[in-house]
C-alpha positions as CSV (number, residue, x, y, z in Angstrom):
1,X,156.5,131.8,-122.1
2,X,159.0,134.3,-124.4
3,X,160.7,132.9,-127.1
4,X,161.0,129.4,-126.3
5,X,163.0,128.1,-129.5
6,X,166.2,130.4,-128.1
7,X,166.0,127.9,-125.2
8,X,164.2,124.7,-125.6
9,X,163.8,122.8,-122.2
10,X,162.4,119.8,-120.8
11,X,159.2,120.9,-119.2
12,X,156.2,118.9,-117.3
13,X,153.8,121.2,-115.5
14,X,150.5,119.6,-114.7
15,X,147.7,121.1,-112.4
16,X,145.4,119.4,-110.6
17,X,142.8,119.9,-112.5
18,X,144.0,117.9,-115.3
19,X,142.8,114.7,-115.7
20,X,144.8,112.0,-117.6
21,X,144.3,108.4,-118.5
22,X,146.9,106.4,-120.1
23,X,147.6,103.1,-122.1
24,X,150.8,101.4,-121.9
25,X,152.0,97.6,-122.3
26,X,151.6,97.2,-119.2
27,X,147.8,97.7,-119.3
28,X,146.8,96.7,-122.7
29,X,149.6,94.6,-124.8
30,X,148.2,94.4,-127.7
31,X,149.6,97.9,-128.5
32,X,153.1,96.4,-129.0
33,X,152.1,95.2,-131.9
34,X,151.5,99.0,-133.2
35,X,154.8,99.8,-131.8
36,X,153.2,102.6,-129.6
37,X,154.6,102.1,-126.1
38,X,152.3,104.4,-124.7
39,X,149.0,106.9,-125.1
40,X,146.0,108.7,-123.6
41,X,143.0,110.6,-123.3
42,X,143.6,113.6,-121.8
43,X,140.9,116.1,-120.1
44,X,143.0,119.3,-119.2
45,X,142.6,122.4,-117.2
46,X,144.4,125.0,-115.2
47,X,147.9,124.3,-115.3
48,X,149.2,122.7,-118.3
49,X,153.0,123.4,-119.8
50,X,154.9,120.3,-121.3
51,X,158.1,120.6,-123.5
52,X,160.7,118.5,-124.9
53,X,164.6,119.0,-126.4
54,X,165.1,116.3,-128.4
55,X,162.3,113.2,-127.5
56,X,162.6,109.6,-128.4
57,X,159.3,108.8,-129.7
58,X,156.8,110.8,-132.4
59,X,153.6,112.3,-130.7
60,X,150.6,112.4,-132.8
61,X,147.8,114.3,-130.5
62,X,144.4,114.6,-131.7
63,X,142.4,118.1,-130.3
64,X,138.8,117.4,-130.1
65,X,137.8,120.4,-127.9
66,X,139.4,123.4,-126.4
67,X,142.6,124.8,-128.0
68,X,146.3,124.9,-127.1
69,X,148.9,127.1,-128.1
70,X,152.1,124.7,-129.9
71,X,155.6,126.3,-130.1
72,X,157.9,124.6,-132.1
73,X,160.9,125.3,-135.0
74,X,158.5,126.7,-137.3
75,X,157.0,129.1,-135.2
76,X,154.0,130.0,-132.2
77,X,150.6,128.5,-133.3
78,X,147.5,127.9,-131.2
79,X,145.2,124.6,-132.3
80,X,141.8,124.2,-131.9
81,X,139.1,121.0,-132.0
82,X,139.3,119.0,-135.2
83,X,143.0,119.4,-135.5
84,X,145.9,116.7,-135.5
85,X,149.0,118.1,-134.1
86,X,152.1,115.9,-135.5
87,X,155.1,116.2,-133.8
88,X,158.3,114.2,-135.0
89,X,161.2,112.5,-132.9
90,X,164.0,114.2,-132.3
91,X,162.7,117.7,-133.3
92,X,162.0,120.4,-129.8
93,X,158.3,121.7,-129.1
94,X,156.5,123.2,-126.3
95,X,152.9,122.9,-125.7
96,X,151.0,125.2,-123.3
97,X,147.3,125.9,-122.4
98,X,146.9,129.5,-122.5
99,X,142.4,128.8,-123.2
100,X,140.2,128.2,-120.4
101,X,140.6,124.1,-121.5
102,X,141.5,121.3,-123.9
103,X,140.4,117.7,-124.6
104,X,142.5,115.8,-126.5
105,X,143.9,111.6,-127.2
106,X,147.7,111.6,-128.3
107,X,150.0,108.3,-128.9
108,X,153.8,108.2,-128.6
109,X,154.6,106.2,-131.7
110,X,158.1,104.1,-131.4
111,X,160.9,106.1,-134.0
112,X,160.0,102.9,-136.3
113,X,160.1,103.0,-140.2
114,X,156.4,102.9,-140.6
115,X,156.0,105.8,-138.2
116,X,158.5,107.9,-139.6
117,X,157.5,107.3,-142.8
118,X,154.0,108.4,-142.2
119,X,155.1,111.2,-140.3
120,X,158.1,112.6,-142.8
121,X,157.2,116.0,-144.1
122,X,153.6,116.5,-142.4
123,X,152.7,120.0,-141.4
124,X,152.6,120.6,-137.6
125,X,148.9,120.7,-137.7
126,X,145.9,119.7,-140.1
127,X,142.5,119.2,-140.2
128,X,140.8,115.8,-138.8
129,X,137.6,115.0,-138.3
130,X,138.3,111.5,-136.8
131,X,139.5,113.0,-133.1
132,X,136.5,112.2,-131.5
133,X,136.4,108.6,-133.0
134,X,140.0,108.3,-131.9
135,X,139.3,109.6,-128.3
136,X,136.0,107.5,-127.5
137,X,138.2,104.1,-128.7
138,X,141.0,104.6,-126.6
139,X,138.9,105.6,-123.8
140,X,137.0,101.8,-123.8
141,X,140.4,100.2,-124.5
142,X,141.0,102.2,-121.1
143,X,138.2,100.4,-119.4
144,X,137.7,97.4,-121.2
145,X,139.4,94.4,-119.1
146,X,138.8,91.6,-121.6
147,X,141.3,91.5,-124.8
148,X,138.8,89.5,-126.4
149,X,136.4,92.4,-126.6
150,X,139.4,95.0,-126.8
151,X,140.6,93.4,-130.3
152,X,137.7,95.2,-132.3
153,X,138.0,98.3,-131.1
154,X,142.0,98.3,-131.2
155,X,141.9,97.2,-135.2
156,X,139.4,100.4,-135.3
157,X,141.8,102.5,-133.5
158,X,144.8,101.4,-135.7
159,X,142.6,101.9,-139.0
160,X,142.2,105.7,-137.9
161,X,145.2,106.2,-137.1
162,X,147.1,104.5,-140.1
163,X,144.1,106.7,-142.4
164,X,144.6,110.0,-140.6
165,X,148.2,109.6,-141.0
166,X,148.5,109.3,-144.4
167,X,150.0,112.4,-146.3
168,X,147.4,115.1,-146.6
169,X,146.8,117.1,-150.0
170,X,145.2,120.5,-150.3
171,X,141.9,119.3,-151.6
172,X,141.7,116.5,-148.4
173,X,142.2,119.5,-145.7
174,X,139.9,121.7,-147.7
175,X,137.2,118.9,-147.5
176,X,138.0,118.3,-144.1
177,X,137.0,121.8,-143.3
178,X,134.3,122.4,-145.0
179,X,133.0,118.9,-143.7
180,X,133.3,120.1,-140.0
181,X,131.7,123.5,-141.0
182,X,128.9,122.0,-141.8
183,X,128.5,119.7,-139.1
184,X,128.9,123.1,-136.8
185,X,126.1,124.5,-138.8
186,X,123.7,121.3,-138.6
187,X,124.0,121.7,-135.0
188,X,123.2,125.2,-134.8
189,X,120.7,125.9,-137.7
190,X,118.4,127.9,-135.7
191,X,121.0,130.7,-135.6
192,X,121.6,133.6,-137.6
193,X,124.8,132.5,-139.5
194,X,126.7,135.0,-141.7
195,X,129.3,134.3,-144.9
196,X,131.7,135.7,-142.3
197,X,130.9,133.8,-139.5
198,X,131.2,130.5,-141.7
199,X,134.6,131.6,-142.8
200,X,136.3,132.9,-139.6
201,X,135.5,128.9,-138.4
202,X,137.2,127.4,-141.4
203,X,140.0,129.9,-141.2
204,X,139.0,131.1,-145.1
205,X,138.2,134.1,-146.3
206,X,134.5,134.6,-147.6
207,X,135.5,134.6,-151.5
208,X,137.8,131.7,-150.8
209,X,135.2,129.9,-149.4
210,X,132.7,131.2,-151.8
211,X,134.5,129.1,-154.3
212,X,134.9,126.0,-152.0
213,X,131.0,125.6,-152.0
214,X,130.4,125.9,-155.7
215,X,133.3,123.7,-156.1
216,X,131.7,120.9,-153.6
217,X,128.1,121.8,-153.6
218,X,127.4,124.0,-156.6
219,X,125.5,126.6,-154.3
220,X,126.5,129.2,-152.4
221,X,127.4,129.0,-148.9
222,X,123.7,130.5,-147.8
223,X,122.4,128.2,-150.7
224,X,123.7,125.8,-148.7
225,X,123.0,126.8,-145.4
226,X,119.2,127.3,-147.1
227,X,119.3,123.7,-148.1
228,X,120.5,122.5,-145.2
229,X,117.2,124.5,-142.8
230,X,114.9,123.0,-145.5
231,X,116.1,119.0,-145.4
232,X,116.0,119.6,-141.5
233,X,112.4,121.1,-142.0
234,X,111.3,118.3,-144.1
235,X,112.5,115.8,-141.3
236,X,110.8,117.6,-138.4
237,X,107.3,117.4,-140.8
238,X,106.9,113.9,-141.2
239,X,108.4,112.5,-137.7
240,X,107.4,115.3,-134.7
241,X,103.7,116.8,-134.1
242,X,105.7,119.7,-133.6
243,X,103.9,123.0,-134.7
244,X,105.1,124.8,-138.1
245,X,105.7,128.3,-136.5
246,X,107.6,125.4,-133.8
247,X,109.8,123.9,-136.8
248,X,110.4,127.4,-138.2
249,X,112.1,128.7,-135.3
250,X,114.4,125.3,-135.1
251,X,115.4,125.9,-138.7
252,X,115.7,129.8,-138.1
253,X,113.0,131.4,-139.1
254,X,111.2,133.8,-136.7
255,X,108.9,134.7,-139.0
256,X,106.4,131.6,-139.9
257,X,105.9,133.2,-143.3
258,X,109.0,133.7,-144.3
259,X,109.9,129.9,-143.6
260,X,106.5,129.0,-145.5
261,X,107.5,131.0,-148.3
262,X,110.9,129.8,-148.6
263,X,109.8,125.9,-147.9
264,X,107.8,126.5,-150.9
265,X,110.5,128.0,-153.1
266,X,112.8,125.2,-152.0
267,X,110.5,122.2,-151.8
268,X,107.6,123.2,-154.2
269,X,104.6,122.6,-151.9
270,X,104.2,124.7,-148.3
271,X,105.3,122.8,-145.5
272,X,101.3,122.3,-144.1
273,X,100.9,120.8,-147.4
274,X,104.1,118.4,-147.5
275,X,103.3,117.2,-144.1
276,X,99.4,116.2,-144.8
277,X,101.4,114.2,-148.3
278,X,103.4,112.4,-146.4
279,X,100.6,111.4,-143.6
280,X,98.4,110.3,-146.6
281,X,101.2,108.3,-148.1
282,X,101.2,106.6,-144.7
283,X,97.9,105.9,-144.4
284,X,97.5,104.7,-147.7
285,X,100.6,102.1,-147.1
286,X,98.6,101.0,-144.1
């Protein structure tokens, strides 16, 4: 789609491979008191194109997985997981999926004061780390016939999204970032991570987020990554039966020396040592 701000249109092309679920007044009316008429959680593949000229409500939409590419006044941009997209009433955009898929929960927020206050002068898109949270609350809302149970998870919802609203600063979205880095590393620490790699996630360059460690962490971002291997280490000693040259390939390591050696450096004792510590400590409690 060429140059969509010359000629912003009302678009709604779904395929039938997307799957949509959505909340209105209707189904849940406890939302009115929110003021958003309607939202959903939204599992979307294939055929996806949806634009509006001038719409009626604000659209927050929350990416947790996949990527979609957002045109709007300010330009062509395409979002990934962990991203709020924030687009105001009144004001033309065009979203289409151009990546294989995207997951995502959005809300239609009534053009209230509240709202628009909370939406005034936001960027297009930031960093969140709450999308998931977001998603998996409105999704039991979805299902969830009794209000009585609803009413919890609904005063969670509106918590997050009253918090991820509020105005973001430079030092929030940098801590956002690096939060969700990590959390990508945790889950991969048996790979072979790289400054680079790190930094192409975070959309940082390496110095940039050379500094953004040492200011949070005071290490390095292998110092971290290091630190990170060793606590996991440490955890895998005292509760599996798991073999060292085992726990040294979850944490990394393909060499069972090397991971001795730098267990040692890190912890002060080699990990056969800190293991037999710990089951003595046990034993002793016993």
């Amino acid at each position: 789609m060429s140059e969509p701000k010359s000629r912003w249109q009302e678009v709604f092309e779904i395929g039938s491979e997307c799957n949509e679920r959505f909340v209105d007044y209707n189904k849940v009316p406890e939302m009115a008191q929110f003021h958003i008429p309607i939202s959903g959680v939204s599992n979307l593949a294939g055929k996806y194109c949806v634009g509006r000229v001038n719409p009626d409500y604000h659209t927050v939409l929350y990416c947790v997985d996949g990527s979609i590419r957002l045109h709007n006044e300010t330009g062509i941009q395409d979002v990934g997981k962990c991203n709020l997209m924030t687009l105001p009433a009144h004001k033309p955009f065009l979203m289409e999926l151009v990546q294989p898929s995207w997951t995502m929960v959005w809300f239609a927020l009534e053009d209230i004061e509240k709202w628009r206050t909370l939406i005034a002068d936001r960027p297009a898109v930031t960093c969140c780390d709450s999308a998931k949270q977001l998603f998996h609350a409105l999704s039991i809302i979805y299902y969830e016939r009794d209000p009585q149970l609803r009413k919890p998870i609904i005063n969670q919802l509106s918590h997050y999204l009253n918090d991820t609203l509020c105005a973001p600063t430079s030092e929030t979205i940098e801590s956002q970032r690096l939060t969700q880095l990590i959390r990508d590393i945790e889950k991969r620490l048996h790979c072979n991570w790289t400054v680079e790699e790190m930094s192409k996630l975070v959309n940082y360059s390496a110095p940039h987020l050379h500094r953004l460690f040492q200011k949070y962490f005071s290490r390095s971002p292998i110092q971290h990554l290091i630190f990170l291997r060793m606590e996991r280490a440490k955890y895998l000693l005292i509760n599996t039966a798991w073999t060292i040259e085992h726990i040294a390939e979850q944490v990394g390591y393909t060499d069972v020396f090397n991971f001795s050696k730098r267990f040692k450096k890190s912890v002060g004792i080699p990990p056969g040592k800190f293991r037999k510590g710990r089951a003595d400590k046990v034993q002793h409690a016993k």
